[in-house]
C-alpha positions as CSV (number, residue, x, y, z in Angstrom):
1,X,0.0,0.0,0.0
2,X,1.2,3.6,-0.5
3,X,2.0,5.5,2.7
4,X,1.2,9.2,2.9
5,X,3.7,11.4,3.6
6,X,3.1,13.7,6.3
7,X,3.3,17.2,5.1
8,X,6.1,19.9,5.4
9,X,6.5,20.8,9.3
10,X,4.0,23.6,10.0
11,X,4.6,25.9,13.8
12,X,3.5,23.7,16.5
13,X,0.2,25.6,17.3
14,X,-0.9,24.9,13.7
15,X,0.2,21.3,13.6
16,X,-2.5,19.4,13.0
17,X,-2.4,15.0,12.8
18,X,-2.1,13.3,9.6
19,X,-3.1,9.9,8.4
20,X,0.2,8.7,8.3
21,X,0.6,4.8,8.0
22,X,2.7,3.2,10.2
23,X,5.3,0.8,8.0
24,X,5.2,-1.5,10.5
25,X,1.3,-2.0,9.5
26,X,2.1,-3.2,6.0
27,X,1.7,-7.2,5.3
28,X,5.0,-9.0,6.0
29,X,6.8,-12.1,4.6
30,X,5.1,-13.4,7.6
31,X,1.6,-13.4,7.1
32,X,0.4,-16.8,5.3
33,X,3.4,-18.7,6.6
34,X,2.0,-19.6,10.6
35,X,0.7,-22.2,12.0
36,X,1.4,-25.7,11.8
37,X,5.0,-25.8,9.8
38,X,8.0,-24.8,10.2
39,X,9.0,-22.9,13.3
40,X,10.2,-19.8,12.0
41,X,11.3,-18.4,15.9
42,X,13.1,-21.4,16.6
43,X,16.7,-21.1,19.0
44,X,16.1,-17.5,19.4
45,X,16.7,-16.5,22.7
46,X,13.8,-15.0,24.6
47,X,14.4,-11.8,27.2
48,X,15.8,-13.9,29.8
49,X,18.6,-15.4,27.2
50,X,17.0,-19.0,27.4
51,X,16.4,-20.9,23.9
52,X,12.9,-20.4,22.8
53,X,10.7,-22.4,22.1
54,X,9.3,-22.5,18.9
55,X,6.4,-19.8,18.4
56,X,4.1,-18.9,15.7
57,X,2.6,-16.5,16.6
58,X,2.7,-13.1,14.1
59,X,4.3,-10.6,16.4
60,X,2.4,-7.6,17.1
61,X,5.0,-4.7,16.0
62,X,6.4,-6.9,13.0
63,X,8.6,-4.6,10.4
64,X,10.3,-5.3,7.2
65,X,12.1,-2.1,7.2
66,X,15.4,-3.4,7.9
67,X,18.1,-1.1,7.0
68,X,18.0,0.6,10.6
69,X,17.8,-2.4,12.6
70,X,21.3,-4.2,13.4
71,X,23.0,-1.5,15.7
72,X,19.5,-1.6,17.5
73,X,19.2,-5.1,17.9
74,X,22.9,-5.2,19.3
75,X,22.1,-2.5,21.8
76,X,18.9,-4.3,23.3
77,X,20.5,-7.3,24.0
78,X,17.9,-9.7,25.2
79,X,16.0,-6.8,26.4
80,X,13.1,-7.7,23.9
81,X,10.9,-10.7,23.3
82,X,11.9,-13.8,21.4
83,X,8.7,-13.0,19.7
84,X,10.2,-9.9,18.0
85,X,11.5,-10.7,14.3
86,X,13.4,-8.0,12.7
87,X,14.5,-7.7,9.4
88,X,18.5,-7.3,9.6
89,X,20.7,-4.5,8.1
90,X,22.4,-1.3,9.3
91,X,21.4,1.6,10.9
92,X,24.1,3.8,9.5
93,X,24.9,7.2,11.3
94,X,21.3,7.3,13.0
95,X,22.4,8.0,16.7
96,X,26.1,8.6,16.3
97,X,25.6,11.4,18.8
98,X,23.7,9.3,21.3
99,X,24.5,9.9,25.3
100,X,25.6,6.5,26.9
101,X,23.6,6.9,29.5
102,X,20.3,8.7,30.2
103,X,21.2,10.2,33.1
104,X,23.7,12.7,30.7
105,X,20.5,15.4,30.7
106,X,22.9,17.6,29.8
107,X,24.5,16.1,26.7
108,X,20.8,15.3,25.7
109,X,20.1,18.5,25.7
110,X,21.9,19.4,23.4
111,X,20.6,17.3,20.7
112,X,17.9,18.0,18.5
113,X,14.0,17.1,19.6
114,X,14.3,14.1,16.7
115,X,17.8,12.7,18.4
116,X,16.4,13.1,21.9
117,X,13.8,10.7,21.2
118,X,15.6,8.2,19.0
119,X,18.5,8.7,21.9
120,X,16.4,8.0,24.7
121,X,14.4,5.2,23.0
122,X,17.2,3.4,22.5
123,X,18.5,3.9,26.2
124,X,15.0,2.7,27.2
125,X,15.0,-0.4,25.2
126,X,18.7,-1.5,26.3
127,X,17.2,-0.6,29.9
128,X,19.3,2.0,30.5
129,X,18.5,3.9,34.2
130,X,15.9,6.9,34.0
131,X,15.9,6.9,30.3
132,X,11.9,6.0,30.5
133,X,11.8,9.0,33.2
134,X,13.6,10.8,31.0
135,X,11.0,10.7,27.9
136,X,8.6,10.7,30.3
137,X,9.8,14.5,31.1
138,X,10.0,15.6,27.4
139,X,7.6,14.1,25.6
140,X,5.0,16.8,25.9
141,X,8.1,19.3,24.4
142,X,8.7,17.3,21.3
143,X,4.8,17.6,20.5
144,X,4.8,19.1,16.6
145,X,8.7,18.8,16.3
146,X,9.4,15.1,15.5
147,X,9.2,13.4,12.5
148,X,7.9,9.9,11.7
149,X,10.1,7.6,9.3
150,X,11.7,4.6,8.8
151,X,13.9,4.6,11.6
152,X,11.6,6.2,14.3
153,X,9.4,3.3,13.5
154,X,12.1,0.7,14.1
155,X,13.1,2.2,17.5
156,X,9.4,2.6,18.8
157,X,8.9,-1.0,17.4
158,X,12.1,-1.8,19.5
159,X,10.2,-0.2,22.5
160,X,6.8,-1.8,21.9
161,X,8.7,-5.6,22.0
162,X,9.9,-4.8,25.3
163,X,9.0,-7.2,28.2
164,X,9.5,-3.8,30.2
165,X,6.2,-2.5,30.2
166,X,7.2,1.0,31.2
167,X,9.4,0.5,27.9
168,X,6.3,-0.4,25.7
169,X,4.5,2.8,27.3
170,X,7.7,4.8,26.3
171,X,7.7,3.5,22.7
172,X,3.7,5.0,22.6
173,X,4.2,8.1,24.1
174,X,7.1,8.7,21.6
175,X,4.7,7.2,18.4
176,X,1.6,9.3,19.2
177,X,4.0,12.2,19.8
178,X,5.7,11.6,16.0
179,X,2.4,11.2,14.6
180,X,1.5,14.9,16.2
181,X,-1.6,13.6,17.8
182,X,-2.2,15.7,21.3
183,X,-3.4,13.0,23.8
184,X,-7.1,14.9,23.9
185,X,-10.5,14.9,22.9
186,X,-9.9,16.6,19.3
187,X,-7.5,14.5,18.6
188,X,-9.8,11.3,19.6
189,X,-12.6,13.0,17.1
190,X,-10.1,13.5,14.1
191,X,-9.1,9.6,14.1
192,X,-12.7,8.3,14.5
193,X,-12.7,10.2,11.5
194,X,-10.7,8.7,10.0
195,X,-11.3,5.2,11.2
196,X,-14.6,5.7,8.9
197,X,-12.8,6.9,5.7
198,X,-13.5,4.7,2.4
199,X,-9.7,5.4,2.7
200,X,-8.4,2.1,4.1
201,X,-5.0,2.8,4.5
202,X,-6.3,5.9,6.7
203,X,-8.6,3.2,8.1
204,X,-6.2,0.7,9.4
205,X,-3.4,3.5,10.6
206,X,-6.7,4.8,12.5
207,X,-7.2,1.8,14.1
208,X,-4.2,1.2,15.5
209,X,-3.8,5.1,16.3
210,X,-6.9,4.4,18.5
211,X,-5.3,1.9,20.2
212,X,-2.7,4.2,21.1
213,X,-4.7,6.7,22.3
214,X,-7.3,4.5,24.3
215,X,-3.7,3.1,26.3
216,X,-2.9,6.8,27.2
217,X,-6.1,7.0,28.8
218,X,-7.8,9.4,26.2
219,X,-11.9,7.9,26.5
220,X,-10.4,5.0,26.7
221,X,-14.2,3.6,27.0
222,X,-14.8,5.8,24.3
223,X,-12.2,3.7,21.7
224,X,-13.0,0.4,23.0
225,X,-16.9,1.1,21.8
226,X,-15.7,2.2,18.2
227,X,-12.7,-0.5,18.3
228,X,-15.3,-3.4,19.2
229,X,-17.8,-2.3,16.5
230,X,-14.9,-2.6,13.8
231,X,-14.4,-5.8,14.6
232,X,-18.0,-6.8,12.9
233,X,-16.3,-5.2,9.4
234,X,-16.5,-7.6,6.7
235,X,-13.1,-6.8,5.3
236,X,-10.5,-9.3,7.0
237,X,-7.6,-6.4,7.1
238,X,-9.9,-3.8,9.5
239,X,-10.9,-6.6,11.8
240,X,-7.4,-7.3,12.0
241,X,-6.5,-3.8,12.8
242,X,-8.8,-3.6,15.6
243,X,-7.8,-6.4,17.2
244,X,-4.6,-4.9,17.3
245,X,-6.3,-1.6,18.4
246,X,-7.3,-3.3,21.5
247,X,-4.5,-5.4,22.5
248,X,-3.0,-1.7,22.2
249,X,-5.6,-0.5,25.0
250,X,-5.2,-3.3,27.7
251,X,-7.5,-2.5,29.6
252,X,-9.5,-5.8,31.5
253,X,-12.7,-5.1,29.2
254,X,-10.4,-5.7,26.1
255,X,-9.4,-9.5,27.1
256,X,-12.9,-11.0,26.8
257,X,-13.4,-9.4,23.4
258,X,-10.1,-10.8,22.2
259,X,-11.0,-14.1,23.3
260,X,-13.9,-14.0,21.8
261,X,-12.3,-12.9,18.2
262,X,-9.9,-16.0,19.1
263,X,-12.8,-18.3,19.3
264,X,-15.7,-16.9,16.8
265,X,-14.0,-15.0,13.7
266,X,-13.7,-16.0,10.1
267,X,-10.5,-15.6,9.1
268,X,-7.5,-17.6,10.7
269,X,-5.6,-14.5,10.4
270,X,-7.7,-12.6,12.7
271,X,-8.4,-15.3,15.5
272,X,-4.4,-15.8,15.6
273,X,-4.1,-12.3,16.1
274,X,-6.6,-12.3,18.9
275,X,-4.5,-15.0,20.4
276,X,-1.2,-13.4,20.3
277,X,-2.8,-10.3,21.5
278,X,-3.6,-12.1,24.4
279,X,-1.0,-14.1,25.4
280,X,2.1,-12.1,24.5
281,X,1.3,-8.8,22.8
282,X,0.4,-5.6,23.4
283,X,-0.2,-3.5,27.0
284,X,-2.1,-6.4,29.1
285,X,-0.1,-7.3,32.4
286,X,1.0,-11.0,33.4
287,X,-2.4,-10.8,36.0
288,X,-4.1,-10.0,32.9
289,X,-3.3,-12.4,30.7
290,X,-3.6,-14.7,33.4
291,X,-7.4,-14.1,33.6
292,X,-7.5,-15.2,30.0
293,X,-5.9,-19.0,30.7
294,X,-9.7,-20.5,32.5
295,X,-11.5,-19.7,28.5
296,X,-8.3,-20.7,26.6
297,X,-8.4,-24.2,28.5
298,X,-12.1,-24.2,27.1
299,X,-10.6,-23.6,23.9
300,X,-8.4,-26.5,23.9
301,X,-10.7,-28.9,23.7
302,X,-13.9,-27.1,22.2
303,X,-15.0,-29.3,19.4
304,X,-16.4,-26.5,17.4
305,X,-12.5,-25.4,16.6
306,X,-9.9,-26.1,14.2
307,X,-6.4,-28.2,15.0
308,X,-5.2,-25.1,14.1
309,X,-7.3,-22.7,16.9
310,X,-6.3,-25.6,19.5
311,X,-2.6,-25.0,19.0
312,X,-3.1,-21.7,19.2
313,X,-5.3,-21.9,22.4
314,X,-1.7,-24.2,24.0
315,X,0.5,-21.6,22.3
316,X,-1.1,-18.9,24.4
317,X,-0.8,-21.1,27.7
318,X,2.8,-21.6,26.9
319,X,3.6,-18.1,26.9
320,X,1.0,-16.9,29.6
321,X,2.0,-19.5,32.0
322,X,5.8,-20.3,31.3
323,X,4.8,-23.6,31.0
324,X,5.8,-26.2,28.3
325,X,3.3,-28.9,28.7
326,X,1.7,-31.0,25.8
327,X,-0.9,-30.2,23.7
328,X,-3.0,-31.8,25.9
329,X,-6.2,-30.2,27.8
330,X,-6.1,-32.7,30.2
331,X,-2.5,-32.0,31.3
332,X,-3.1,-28.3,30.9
333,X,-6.3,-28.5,33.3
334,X,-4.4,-30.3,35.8
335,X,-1.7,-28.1,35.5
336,X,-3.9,-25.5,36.7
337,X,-5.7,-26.7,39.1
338,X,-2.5,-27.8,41.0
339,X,-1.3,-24.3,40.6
340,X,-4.2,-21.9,41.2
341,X,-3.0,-19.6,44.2
């Protein structure tokens, strides 16, 4: 799909937001290729440096835009999920001015609004001490003076895999921020807007955008209402999107409508999105996900899913619980109820 270019920078009091379609939301190599087959995450380390196991799940933030990830990936270290899958490549002269540690306020200071945020983002991600504090502080500031491209969408996708959920609340301060969108009730109203457009790459950039928002606390109620009706649209792609819009929200009301996505939609696609979203993706909490394991044990044996819905229903477990047990609802229910606190 075409992405819109936002247009040149106007003075901050006249910025207004701009559809502007997040690379990270184009299809990927990826899509097509889960499921049963081969394990495509297989031996990568996950954030605690063990092997993982094999996954197939689609990762939320997935991005084929390469050529800025390598010196990124080397800096996190394991600080993000095994689930992330970056394309590889070189980031060139991106941060070559970058303070080594955010507590330099100073140095940072000195760098442009654009290079304090790729600077600190990258801090955050390789968990570097009061780097989230320090976006935190200046996020408001850089409102109407950063710019979103190519690599600001690697580092925020960087800060979104992070099992550090202050990290993943960095990375959407820092996106809504690039994407000039004021965390406030005008802002809201111009991307339900746009989340109606015949447009669909507005659409989908809306969705997600919503999601965004909604996390931030912005109606959150509000988003999930407009976010939940999407998911009745009969095109595959904006169902999609607004499953990822609510994995984006994580708030509790968001889980049983995931679940239900898992268990009732159409398209493969979308129900394994629902599943990752639950298990491993987006801004839901361990308790959270946890709340999710009693229906996904009804899922592994429901007989009115696929093979390929029951793996997903033990995939989820698997990552929820940190358990490796076989595909078995039997072992998985005793599991649990040997295990519930």
């Amino acid at each position: 799909m075409d992405v819109p270019q936002p247009p040149s920078p106007e003075p901050a009091a006249q910025l207004k937001p701009v559809p502007i379609v997040d690379p990270r939301l184009q299809p990927t190599p990826d899509y097509g290729t889960l499921g049963p087959g081969p394990d495509i995450a297989a031996g990568r380390p996950d954030s605690a440096g063990r092997p993982a196991r094999p996954n197939r799940f689609t990762p939320l933030f997935a991005v084929a835009i390469g050529v800025l990830l390598a010196v990124v990936a080397a800096s996190m270290g394991s600080a993000h999920s095994a689930w992330s899958r970056f394309a590889r490549g070189s980031r060139g002269d991106a941060v070559s001015t970058a303070p080594t540690s955010a507590t330099s306020a100073r140095q940072i200071d000195r760098l442009k609004p654009q290079k304090q945020a790729e600077a600190l983002l990258e801090l955050a991600v390789s968990r570097s001490d009061g780097a989230v504090d320090q976006i935190s502080t200046r996020v408001d500031s850089w409102q109407g003076k950063l710019k979103w491209d190519s690599q600001m969408a690697t580092l925020t996708t960087a800060a979104l895999n992070s099992s550090d959920m202050r990290v993943r609340e960095s990375g959407i301060e820092v996106e809504l921020a690039a994407y000039g969108l004021s965390k406030n009730s005008a802002s809201l109203d111009d991307l339900l807007k746009s989340a109606e457009s015949s447009d669909h790459a507005q659409k989908i950039w809306a969705l997600w955008a919503l999601g965004l928002m909604g996390n931030r606390g912005v109606e959150t109620a509000r988003v999930v209402q407009v976010l939940t009706a999407h998911l009745k649209d009969s095109d595959e792609d904006s169902r999609h999107w607004a499953v990822e819009g609510l994995a984006l929200v994580g708030s509790n009301e968001t889980i049983p409508l995931l679940l239900a996505t898992m268990h009732d939609d159409a398209s493969p696609r979308v129900r394994e999105e629902a599943a990752c979203g639950v298990a491993q993706s987006g801004m839901f909490t361990r308790e959270q996900r946890m709340s999710a394991v009693p229906q996904l044990l009804n899922y592994a044996d429901d007989r009115s899913l696929d093979a390929q819905t029951h793996g997903w229903a033990f995939e989820a477990l698997g990552d929820i619980t940190g358990q490796r047990l076989p595909n078995s609802a039997a072992a998985w229910r005793s599991w649990y109820e040997n295990n519930q606190n």
